[in-house]
MIZAMAR-541323 format. One record per residue: residue number from 1; residue in one letter; x, y, z of N, C-alpha, C, O in turn. Coordinates in Angstrom, 1 decimal. Each point is the difference from the previous one (the first is absolute). Example, Ala and Ser with C-alpha at 12.3 -4.5 7.8 and 13.67 -1.06 7.14 Angstrom:
- i,aa,n_x,n_y,n_z,ca_x,ca_y,ca_z,c_x,c_y,c_z,o_x,o_y,o_z
- 1,a,13.2,-5.7,7.8,-0.9,1.2,0.0,0.9,1.2,0.0,1.0,0.0,0.7;
- 2,s,-1.4,1.1,-1.4,0.9,1.1,0.0,-0.8,1.1,0.8,0.5,1.1,0.1;
# end
This chain:
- i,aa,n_x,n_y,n_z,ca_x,ca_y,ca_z,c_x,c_y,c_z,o_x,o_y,o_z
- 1,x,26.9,-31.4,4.7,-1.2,0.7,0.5,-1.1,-0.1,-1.1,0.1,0.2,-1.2;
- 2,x,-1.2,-0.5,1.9,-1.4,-0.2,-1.5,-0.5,1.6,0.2,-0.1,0.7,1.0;
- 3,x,-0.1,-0.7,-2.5,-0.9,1.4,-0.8,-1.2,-0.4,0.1,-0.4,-1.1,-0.3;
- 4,x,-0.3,2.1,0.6,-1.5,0.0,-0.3,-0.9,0.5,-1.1,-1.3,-0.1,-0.1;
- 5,x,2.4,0.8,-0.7,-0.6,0.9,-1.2,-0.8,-0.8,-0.4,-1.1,0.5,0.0;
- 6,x,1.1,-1.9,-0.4,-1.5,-0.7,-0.8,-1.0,-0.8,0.7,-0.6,-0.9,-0.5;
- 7,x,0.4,1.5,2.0,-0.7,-0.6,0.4,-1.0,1.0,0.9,0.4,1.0,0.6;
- 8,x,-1.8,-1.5,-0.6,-0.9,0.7,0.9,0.3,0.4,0.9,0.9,-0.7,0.5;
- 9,x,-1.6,2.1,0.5,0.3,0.3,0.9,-0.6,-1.1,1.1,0.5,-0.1,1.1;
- 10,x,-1.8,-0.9,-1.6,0.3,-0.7,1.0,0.8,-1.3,0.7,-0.2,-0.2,1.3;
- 11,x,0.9,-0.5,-3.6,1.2,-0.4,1.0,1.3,0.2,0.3,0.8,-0.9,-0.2;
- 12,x,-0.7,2.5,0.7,1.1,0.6,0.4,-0.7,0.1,1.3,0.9,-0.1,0.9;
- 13,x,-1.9,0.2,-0.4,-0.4,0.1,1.7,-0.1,-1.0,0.3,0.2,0.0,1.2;
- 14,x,-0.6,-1.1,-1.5,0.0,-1.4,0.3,1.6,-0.7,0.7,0.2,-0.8,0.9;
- 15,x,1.2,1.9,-2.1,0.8,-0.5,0.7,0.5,0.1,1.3,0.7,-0.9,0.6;
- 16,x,-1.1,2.0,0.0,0.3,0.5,1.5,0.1,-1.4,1.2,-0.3,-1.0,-0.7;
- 17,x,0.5,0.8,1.5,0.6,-1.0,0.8,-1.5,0.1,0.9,-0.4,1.1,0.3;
- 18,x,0.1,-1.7,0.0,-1.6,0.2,0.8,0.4,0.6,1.6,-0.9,0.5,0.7;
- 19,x,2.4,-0.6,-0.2,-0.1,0.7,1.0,0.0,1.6,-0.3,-0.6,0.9,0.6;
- 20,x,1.5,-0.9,-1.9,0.2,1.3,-0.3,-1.6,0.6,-0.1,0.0,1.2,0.6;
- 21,x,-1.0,-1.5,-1.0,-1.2,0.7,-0.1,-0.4,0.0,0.8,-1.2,0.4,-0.1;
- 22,x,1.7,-1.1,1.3,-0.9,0.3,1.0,0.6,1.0,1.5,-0.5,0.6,1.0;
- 23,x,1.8,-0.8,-1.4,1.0,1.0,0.4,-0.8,1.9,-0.3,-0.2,0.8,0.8;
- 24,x,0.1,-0.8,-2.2,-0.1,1.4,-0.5,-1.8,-0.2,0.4,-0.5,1.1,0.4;
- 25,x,0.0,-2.0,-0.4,-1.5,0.7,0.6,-0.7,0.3,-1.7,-0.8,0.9,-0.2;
- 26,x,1.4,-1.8,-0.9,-0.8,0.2,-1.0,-0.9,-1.0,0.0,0.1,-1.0,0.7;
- 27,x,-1.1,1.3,-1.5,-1.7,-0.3,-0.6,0.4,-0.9,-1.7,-0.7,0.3,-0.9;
- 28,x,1.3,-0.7,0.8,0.2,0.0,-1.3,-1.3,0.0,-1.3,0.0,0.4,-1.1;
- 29,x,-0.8,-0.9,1.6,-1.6,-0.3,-0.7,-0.6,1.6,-0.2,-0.7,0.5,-0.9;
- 30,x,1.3,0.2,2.2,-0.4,1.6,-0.4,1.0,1.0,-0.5,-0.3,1.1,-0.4;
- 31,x,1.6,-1.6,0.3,0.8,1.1,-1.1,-0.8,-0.4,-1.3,-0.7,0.8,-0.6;
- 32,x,0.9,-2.2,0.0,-0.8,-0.4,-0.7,-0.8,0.8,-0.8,0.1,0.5,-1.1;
- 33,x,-1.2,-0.6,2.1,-1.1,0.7,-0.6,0.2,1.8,0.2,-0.5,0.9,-0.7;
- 34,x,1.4,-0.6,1.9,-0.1,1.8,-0.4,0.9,0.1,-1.6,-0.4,0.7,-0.9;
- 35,x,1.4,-1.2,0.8,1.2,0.1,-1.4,-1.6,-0.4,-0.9,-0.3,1.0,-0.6;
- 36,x,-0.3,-1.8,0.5,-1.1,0.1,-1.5,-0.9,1.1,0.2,-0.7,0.3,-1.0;
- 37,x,0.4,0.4,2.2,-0.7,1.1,0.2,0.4,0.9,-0.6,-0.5,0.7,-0.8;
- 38,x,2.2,-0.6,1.5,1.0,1.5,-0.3,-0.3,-0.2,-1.8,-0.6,0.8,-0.6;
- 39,x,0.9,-1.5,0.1,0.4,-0.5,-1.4,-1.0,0.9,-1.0,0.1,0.7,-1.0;
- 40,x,-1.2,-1.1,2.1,-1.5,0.3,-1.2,-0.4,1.6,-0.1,-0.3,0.6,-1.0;
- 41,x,0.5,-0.1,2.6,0.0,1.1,0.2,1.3,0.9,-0.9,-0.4,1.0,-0.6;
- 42,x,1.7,-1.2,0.5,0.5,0.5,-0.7,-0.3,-0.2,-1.5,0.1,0.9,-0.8;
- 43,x,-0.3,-1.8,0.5,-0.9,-0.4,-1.3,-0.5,1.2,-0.9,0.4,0.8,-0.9;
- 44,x,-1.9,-1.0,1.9,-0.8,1.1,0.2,0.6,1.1,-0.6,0.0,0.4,-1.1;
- 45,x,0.8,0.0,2.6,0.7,1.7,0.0,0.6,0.5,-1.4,-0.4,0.8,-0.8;
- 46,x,1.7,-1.6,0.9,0.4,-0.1,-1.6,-0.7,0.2,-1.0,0.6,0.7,-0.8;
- 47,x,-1.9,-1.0,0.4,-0.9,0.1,-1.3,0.4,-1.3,-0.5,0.1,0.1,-1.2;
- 48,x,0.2,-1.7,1.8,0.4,-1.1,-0.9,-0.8,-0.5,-0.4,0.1,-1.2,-0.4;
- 49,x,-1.8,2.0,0.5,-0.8,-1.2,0.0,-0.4,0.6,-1.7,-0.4,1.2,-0.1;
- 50,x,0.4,-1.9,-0.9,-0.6,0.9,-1.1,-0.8,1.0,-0.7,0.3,0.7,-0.9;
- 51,x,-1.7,-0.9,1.4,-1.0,0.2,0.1,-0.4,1.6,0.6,-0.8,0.8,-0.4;
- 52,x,1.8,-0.7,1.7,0.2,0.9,1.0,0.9,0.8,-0.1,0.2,0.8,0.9;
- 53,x,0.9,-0.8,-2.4,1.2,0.5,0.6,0.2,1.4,-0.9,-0.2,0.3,-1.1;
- 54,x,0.7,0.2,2.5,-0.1,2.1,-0.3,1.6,-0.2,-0.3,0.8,-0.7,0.5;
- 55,x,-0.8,1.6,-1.6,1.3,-0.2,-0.8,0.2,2.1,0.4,1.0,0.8,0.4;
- 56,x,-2.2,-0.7,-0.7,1.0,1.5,0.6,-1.5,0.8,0.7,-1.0,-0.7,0.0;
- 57,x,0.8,2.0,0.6,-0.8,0.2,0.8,0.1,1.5,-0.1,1.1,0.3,0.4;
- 58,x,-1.5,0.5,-0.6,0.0,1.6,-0.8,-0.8,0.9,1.0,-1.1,-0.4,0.4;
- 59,x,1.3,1.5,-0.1,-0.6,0.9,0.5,-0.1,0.8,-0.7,1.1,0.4,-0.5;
- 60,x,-2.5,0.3,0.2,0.0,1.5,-0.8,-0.3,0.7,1.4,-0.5,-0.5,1.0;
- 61,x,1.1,1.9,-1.3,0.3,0.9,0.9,-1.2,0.5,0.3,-0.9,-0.1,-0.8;
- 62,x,0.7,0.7,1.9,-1.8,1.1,0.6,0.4,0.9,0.3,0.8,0.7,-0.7;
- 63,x,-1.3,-0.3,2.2,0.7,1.1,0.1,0.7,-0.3,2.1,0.2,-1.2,0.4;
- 64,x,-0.1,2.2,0.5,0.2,0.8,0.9,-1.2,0.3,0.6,-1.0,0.4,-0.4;
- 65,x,1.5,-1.0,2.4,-1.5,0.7,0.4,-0.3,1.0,-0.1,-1.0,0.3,0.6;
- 66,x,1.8,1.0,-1.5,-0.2,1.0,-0.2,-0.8,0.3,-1.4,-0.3,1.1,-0.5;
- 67,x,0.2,-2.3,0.2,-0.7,-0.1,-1.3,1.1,0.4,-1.7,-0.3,-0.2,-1.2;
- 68,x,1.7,0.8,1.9,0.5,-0.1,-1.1,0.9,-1.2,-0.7,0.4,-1.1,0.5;
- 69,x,-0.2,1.5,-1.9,0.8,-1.2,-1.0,0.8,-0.8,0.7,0.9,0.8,0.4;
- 70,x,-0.5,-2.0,0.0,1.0,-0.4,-0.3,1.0,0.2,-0.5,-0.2,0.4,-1.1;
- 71,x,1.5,-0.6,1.4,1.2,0.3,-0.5,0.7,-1.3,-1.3,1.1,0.1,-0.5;
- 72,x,-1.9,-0.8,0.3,0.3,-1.1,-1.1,-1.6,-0.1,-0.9,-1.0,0.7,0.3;
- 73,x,1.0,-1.5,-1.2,-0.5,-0.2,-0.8,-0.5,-1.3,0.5,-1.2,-0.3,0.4;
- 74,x,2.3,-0.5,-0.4,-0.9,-1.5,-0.2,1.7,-0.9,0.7,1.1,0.3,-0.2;
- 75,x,-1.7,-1.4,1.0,0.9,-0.7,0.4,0.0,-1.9,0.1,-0.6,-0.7,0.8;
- 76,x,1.5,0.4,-2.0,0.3,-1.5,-0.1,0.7,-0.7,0.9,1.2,0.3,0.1;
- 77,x,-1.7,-1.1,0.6,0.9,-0.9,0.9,-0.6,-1.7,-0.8,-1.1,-0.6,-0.1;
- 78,x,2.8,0.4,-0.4,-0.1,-1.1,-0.8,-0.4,-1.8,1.3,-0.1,0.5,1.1;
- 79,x,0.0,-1.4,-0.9,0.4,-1.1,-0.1,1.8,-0.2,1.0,1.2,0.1,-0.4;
- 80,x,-1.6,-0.5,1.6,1.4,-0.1,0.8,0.7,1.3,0.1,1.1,0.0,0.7;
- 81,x,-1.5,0.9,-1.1,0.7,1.8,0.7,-0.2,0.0,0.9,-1.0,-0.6,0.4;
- 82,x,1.8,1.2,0.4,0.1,0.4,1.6,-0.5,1.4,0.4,0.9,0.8,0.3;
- 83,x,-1.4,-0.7,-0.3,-0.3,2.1,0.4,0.2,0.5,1.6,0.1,-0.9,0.8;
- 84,x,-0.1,2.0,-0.4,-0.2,0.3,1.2,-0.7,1.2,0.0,0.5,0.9,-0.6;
- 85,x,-1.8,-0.6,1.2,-1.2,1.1,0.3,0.7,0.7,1.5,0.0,-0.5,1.2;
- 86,x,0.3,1.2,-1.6,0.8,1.0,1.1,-0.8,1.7,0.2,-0.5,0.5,-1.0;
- 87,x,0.6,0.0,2.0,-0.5,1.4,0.5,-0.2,0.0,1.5,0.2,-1.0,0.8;
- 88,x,-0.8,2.7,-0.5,0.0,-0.1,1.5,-1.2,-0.3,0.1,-0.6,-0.5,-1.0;
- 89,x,-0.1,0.6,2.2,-1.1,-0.6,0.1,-1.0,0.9,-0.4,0.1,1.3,0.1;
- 90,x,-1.3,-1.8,-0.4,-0.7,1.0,-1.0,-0.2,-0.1,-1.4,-1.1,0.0,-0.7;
- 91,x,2.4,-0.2,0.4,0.3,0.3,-1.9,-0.8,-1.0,-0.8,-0.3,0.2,-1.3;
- 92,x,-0.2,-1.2,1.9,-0.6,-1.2,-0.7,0.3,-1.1,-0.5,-0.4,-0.3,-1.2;
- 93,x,1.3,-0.6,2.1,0.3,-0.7,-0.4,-1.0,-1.4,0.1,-0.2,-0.7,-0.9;
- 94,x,-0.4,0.7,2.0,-1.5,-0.6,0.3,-1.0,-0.1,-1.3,-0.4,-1.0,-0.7;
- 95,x,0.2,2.4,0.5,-1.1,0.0,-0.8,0.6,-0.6,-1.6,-0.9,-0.5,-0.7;
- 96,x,2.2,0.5,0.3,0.7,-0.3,-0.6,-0.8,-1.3,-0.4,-0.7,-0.2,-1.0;
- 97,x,1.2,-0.9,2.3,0.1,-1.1,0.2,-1.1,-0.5,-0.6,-0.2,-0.7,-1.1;
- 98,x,-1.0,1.4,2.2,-1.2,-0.4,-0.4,-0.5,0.0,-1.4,-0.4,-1.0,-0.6;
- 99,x,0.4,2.2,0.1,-0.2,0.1,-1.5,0.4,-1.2,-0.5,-0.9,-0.5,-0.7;
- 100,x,1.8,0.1,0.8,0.1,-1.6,-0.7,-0.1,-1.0,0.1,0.3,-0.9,-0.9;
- 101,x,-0.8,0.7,2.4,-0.4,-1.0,0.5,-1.5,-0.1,-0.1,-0.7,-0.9,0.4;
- 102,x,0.3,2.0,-1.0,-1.6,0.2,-0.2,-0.1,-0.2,-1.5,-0.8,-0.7,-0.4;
- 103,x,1.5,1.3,-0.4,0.1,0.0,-1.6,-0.3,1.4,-0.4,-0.3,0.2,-1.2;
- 104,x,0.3,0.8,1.8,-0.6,1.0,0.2,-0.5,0.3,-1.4,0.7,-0.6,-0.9;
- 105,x,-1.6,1.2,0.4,-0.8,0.6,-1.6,-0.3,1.4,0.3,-1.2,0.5,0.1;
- 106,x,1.5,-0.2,0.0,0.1,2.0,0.8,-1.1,0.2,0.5,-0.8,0.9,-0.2;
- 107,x,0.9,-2.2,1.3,-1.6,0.1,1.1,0.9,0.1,1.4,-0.2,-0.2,1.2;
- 108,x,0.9,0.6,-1.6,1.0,0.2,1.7,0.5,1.6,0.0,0.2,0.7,-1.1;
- 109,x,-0.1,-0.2,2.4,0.3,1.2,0.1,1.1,0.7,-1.0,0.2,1.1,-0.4;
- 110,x,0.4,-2.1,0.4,1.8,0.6,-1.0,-0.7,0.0,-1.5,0.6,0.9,-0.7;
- 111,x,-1.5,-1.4,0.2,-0.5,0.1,-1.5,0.6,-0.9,-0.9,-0.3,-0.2,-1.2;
- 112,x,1.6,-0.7,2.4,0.6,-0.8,-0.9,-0.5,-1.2,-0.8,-1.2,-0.4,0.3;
- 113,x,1.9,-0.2,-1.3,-0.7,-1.1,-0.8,1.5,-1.4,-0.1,1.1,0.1,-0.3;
- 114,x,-1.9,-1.2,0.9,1.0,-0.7,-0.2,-0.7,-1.2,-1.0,-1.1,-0.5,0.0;
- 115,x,2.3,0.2,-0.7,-0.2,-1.1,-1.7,0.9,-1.2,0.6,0.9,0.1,0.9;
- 116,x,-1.4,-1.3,-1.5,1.0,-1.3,0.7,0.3,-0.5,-1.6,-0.8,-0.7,-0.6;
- 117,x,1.9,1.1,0.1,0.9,-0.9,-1.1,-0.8,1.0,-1.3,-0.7,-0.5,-0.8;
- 118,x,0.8,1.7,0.7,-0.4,0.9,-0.7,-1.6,0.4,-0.1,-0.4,0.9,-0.6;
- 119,x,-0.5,-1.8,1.3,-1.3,0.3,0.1,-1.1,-0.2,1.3,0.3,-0.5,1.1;
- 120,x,-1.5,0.9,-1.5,-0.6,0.5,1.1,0.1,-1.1,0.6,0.4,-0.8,-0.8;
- 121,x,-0.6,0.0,2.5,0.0,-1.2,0.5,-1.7,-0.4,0.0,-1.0,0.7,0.2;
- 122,x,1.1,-2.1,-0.4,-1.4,-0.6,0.3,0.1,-0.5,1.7,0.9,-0.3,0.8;
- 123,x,-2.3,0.4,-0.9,-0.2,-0.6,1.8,0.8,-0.8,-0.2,1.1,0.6,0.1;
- 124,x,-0.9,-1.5,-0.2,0.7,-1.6,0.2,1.5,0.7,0.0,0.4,-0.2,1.2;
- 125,x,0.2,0.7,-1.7,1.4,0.9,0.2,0.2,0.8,1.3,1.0,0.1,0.8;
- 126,x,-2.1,0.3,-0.8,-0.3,1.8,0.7,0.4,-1.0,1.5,0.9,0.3,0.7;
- 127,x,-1.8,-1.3,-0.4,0.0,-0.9,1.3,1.3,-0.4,-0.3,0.4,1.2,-0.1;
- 128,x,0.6,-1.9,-0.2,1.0,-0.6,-0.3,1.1,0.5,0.5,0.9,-0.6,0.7;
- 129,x,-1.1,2.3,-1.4,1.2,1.2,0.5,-0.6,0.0,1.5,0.9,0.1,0.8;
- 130,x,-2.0,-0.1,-0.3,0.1,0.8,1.4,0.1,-1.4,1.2,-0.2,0.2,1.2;
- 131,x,0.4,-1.5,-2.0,0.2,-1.2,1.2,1.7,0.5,-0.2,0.5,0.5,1.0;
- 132,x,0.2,-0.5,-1.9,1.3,-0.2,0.0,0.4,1.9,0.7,1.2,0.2,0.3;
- 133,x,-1.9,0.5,-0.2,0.7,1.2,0.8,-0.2,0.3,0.9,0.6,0.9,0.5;
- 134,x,-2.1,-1.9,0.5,0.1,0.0,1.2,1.1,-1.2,0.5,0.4,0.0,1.1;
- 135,x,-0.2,-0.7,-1.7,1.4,-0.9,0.6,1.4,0.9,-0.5,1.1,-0.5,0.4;
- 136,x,-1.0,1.2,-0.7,1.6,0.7,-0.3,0.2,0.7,1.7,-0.9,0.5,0.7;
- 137,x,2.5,-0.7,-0.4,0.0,0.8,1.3,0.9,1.2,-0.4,1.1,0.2,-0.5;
- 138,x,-2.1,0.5,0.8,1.1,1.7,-0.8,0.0,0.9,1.3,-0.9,0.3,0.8;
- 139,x,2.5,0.0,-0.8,0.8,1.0,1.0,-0.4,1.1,-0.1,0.0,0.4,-1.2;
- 140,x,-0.5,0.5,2.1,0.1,1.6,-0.6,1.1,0.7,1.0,0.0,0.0,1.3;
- 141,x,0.9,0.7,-2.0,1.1,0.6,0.1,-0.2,1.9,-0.1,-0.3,0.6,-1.0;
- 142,x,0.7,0.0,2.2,-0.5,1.7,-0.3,1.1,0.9,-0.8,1.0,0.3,0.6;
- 143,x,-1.0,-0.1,-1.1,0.9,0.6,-1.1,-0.9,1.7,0.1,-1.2,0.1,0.1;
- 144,x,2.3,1.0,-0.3,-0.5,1.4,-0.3,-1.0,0.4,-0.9,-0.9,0.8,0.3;
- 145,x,1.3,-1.7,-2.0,-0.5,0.1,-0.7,0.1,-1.5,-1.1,0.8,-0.8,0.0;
- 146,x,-2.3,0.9,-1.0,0.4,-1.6,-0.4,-1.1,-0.2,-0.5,-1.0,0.6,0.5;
- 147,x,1.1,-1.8,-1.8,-1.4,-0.4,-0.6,0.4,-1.1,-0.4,0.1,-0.8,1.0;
- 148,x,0.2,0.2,-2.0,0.2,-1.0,-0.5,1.0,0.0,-0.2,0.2,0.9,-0.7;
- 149,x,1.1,-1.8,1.1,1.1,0.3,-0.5,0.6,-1.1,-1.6,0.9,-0.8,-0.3;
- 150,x,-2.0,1.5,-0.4,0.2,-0.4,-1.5,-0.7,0.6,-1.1,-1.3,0.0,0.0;
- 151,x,1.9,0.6,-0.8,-1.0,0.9,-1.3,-0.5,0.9,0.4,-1.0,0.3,-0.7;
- 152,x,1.3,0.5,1.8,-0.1,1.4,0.7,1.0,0.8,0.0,1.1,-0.3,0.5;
- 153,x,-1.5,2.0,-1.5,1.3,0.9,0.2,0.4,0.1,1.3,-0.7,-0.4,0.9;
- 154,x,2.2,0.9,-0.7,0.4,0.8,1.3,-1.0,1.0,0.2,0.1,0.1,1.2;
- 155,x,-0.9,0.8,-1.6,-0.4,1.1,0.0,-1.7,-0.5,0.3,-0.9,0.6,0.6;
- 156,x,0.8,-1.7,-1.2,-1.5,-0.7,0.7,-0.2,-0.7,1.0,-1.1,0.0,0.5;
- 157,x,2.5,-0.7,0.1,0.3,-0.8,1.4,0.2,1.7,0.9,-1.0,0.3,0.7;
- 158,x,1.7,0.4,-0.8,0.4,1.2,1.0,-1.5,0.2,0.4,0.0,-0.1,1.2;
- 159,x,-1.1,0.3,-1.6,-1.2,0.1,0.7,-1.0,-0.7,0.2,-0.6,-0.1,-1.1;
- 160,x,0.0,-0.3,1.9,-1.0,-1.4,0.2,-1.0,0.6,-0.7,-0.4,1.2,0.2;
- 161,x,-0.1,-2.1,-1.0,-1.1,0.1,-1.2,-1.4,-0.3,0.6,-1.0,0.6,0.0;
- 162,x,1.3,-1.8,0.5,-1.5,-0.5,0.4,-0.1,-0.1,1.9,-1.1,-0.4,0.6;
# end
């Protein structure tokens, strides 16, 4: 049986039997080109590009549409962490979003302040973060109660902050 480990993906699609590709109804010329699309886009997403790459992404805390503190200080999400923004509806997980998808400088309702890799972001960043977070597809899930489920007391998640 031949391996393909050392060889391009295109000539591993080349080997297919020409009825076989036309049996399955593939394009080969357009997987082609969507796999160097997917490639670049995850690229992208990842931070692989050097120039561009958010190694960690920080939120300082604002406040509550009620105008009070926050229940955290300040929150690090490093480089490839997984998080989940959970609450009922209302609690702010939206505005959450946004805040960072904007860069927020405590010009947004929450007062929050978000830093890209310990400092303030320049335009050229500030755009960068909000191409890669309007492509993210994020679930929202209703849960009783809930914020970030990372670097948040039990006693700061038990009540929706923002």
């Amino acid at each position: 049986m031949e391996t393909f480990q050392d060889k391009t993906f295109h000539e591993f699609i080349v080997t297919f039997a020409e009825d076989k590709i036309e049996d399955f109804a593939l394009d080969v010329e357009k997987i082609e080109e969507s796999l160097v699309d997917y490639i670049e886009q995850m690229k992208l997403f990842l931070g692989m590009e050097d120039e561009n790459s958010i190694d960690m992404l920080t939120i300082v805390a604002g406040q509550d549409k009620s105008g009070n503190k926050e229940g955290f200080e300040r929150l690090d999400i490093h480089k490839s962490e997984i998080i989940s923004i959970v609450g009922p509806t209302g609690s702010g997980k939206s505005r959450l979003l946004a805040d960072i998808e904007w860069t927020a400088q405590k010009d947004t309702p929450t007062q929050r302040q978000i830093l890209i890799n310990g400092e303030l972001p320049d335009k050229k960043m500030a755009l960068f973060l909000k191409q890669q977070t309007s492509r993210t597809i994020i679930t929202k899930h209703e849960f009783r109660y809930g914020f970030i489920s990372k670097g948040i007391s039990r006693t700061a998640r038990s009540k929706p902050n923002d």
